[in-house]
Residue frames as a rotation matrix with the C-alpha (Angstrom) as fourth column:
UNK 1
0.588 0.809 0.000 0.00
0.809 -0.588 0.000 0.00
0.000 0.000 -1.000 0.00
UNK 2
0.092 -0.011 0.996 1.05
0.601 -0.797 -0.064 3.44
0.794 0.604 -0.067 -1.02
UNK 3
-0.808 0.018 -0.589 1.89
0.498 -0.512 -0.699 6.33
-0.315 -0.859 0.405 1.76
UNK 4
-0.668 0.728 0.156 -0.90
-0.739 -0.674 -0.021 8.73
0.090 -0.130 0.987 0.23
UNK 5
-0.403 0.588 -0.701 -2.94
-0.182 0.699 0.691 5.68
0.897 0.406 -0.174 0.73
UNK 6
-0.637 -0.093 -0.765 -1.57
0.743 0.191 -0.641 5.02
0.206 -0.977 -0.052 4.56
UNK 7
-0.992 -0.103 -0.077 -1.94
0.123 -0.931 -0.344 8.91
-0.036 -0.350 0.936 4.95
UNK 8
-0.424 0.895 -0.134 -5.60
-0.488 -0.101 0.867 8.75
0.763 0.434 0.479 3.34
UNK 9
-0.015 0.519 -0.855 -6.70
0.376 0.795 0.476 5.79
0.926 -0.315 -0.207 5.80
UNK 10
-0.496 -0.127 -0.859 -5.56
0.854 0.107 -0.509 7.80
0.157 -0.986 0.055 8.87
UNK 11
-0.922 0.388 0.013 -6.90
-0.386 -0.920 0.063 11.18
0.036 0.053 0.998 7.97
UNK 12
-0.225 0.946 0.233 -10.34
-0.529 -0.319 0.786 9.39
0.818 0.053 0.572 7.87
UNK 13
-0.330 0.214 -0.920 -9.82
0.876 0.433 -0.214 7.55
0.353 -0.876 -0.330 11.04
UNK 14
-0.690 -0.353 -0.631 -9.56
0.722 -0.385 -0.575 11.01
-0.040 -0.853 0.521 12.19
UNK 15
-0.710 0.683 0.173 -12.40
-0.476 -0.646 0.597 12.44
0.519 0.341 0.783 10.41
UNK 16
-0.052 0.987 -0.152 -14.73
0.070 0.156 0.985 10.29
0.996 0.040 -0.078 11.99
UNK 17
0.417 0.201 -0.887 -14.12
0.895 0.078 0.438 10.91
0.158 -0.976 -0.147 16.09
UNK 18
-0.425 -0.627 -0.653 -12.28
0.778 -0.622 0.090 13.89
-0.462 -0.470 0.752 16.46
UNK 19
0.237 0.483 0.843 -13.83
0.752 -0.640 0.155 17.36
0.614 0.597 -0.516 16.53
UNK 20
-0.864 -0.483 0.142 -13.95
0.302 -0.723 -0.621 20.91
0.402 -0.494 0.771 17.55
UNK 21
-0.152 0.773 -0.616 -15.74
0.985 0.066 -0.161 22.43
-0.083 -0.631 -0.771 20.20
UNK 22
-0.855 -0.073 0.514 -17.28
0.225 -0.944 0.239 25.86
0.468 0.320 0.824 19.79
UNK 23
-0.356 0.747 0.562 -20.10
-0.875 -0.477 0.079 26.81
0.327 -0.464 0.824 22.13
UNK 24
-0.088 0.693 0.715 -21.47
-0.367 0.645 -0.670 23.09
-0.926 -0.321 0.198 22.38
UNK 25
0.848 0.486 -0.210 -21.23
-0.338 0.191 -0.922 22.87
-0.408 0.853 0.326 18.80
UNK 26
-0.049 -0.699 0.713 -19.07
0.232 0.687 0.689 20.09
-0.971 0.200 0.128 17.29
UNK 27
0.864 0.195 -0.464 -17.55
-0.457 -0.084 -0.886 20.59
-0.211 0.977 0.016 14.14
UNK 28
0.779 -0.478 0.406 -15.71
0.167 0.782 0.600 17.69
-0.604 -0.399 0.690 13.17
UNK 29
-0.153 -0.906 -0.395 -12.17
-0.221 -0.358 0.907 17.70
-0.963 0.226 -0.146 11.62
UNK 30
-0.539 -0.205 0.817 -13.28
0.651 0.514 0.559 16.66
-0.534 0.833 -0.143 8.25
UNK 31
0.223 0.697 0.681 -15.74
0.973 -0.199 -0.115 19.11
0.055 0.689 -0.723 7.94
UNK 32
0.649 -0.525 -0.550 -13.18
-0.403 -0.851 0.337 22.14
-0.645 0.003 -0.764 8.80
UNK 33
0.638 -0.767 -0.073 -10.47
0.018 0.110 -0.994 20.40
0.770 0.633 0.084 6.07
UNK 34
0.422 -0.799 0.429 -8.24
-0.906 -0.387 0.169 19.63
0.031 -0.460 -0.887 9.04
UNK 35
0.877 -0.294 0.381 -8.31
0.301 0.953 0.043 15.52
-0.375 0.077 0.924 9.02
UNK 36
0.918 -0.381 0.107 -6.08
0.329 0.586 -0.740 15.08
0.219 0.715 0.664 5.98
UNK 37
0.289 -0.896 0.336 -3.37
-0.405 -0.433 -0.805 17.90
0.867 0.097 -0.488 6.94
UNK 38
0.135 -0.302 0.944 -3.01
-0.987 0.037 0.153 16.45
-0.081 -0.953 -0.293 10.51
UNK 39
0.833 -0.091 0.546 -2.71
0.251 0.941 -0.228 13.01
-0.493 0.327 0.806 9.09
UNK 40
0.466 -0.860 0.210 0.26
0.080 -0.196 -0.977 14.35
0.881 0.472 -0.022 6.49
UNK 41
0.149 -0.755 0.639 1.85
-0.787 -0.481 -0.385 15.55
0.598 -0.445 -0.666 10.32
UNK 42
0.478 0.023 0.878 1.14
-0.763 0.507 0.402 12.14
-0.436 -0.862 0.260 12.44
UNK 43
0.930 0.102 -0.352 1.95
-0.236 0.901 -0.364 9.76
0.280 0.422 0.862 9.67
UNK 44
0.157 -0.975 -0.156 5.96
-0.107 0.140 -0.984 10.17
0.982 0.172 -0.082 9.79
UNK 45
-0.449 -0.405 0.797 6.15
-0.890 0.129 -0.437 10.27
0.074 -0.905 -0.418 13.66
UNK 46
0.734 0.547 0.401 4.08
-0.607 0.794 0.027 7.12
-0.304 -0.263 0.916 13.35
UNK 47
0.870 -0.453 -0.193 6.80
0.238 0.730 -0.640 5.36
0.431 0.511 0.744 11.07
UNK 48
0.070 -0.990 0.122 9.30
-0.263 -0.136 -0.955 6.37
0.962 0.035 -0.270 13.44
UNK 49
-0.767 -0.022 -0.642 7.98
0.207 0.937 -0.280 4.31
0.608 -0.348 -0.714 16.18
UNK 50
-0.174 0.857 -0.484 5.54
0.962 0.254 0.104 4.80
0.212 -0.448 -0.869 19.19
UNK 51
-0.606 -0.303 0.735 3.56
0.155 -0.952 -0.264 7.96
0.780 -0.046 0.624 19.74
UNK 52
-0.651 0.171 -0.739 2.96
0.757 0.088 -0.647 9.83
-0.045 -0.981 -0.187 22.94
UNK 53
0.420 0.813 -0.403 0.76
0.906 -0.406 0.124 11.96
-0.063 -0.417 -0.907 24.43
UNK 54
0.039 -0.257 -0.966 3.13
-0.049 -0.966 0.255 15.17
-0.998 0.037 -0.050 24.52
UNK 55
-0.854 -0.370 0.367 3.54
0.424 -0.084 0.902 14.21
-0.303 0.925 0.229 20.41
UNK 56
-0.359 0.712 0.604 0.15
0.834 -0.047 0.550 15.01
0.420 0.701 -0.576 19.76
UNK 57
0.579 0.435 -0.689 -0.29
0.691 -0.711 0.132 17.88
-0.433 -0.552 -0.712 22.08
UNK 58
-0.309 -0.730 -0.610 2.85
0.355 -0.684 0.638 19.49
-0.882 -0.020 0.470 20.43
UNK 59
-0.669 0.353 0.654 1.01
0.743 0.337 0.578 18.43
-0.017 0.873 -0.487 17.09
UNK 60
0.375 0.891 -0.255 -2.17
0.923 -0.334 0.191 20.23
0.085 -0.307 -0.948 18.31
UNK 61
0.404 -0.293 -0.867 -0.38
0.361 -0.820 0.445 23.22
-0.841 -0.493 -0.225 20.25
UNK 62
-0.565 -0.763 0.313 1.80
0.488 -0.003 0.873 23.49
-0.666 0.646 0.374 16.52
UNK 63
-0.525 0.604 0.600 -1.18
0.832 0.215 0.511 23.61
0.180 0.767 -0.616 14.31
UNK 64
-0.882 0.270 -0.386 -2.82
-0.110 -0.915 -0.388 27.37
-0.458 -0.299 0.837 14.19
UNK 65
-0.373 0.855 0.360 -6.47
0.904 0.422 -0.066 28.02
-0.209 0.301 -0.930 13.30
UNK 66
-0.948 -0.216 -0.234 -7.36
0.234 -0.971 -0.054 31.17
-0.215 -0.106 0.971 12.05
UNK 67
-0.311 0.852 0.420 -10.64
0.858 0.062 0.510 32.88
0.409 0.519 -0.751 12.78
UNK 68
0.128 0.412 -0.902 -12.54
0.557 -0.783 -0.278 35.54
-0.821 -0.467 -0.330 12.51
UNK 69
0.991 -0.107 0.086 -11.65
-0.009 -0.680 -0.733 36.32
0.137 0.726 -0.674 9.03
UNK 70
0.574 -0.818 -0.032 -8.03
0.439 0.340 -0.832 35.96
0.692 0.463 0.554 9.89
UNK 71
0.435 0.316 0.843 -8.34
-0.419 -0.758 0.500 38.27
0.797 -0.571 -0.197 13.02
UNK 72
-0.190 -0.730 0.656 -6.47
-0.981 0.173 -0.091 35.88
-0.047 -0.661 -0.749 15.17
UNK 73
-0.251 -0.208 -0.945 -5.11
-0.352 0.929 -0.111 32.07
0.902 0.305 -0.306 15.28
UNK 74
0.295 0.382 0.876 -5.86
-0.955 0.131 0.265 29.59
-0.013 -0.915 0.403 17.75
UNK 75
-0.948 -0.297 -0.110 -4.23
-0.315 0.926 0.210 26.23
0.040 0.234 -0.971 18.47
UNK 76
-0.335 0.555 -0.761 -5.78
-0.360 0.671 0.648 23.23
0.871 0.491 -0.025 17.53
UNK 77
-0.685 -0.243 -0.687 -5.08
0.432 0.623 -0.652 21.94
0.587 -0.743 -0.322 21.15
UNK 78
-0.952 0.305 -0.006 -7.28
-0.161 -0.521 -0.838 24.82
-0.259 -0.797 0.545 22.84
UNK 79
-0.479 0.762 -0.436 -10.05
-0.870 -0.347 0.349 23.73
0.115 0.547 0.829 20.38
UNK 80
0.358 0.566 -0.743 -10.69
-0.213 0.824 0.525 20.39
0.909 -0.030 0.416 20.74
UNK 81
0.914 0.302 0.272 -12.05
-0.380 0.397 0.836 18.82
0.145 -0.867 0.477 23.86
UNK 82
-0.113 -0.587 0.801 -9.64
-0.913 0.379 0.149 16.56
-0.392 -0.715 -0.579 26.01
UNK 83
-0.075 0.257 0.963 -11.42
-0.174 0.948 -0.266 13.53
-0.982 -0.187 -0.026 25.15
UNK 84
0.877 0.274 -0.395 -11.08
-0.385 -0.093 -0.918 14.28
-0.289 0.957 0.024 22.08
UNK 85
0.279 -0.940 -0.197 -7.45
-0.844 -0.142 -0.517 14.80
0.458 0.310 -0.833 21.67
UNK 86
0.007 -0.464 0.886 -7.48
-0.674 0.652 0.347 11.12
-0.738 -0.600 -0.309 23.85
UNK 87
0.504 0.400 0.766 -9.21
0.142 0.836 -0.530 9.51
-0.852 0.375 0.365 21.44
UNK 88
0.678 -0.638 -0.366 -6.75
-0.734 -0.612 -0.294 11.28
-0.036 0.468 -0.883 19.01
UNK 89
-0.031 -0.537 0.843 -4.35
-0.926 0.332 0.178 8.94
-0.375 -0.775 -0.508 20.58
UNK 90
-0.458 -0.049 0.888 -5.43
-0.109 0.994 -0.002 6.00
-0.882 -0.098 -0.460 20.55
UNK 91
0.797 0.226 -0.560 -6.53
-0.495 -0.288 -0.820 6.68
-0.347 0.930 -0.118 16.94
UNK 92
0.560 -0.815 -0.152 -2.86
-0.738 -0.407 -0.538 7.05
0.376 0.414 -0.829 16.00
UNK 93
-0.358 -0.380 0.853 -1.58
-0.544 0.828 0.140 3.92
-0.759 -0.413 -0.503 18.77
UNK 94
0.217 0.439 0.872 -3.67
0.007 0.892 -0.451 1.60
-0.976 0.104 0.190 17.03
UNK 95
0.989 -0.121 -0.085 -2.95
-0.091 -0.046 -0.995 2.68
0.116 0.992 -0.057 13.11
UNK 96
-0.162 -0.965 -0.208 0.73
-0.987 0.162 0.015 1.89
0.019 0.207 -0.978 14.03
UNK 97
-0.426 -0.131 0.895 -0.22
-0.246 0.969 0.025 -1.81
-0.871 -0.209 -0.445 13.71
């Protein structure tokens, strides 16, 4: 199998559990276009062996979000939930196998 293939299969792991939180209102990573680029950043630390919890927070904390029209960025990490960014995790544990 292909790496944009690998890269493809994990970006929709991560479309389908992992979202942002805005008021109460989930909007998941596939439907902001963030899945596929955060897949392009987890894949290589995946093929370089086990990832941790501070990898994806640095991932997260790394990754800016601009809104408002460009009016200011926001990490990924402050957007999604906690339980999100576990399941984030164990997303990424399990697609190393």
């Amino acid at each position: 199998m292909s790496t944009t293939e690998r890269v493809e299969q994990l970006a929709a792991a991560i479309a389908e559990d992992v979202y942002i939180d805005i008021a109460k209102w989930h909007l998941y990573l596939n439907d902001a276009h963030l899945h596929r680029p955060l897949a392009e950043k987890f894949y290589p630390m995946l093929l370089d062996g086990n990832i941790t919890s501070a990898d994806v927070s640095k991932v997260l904390n790394d990754t800016k979000i601009s809104v408002g029209g460009g009016k200011r960025e926001i990490a990924l990490s402050d957007l999604i939930p906690s339980s999100c960014q576990n399941r984030l995790l164990t997303i990424l544990e399990e697609f190393e196998y």
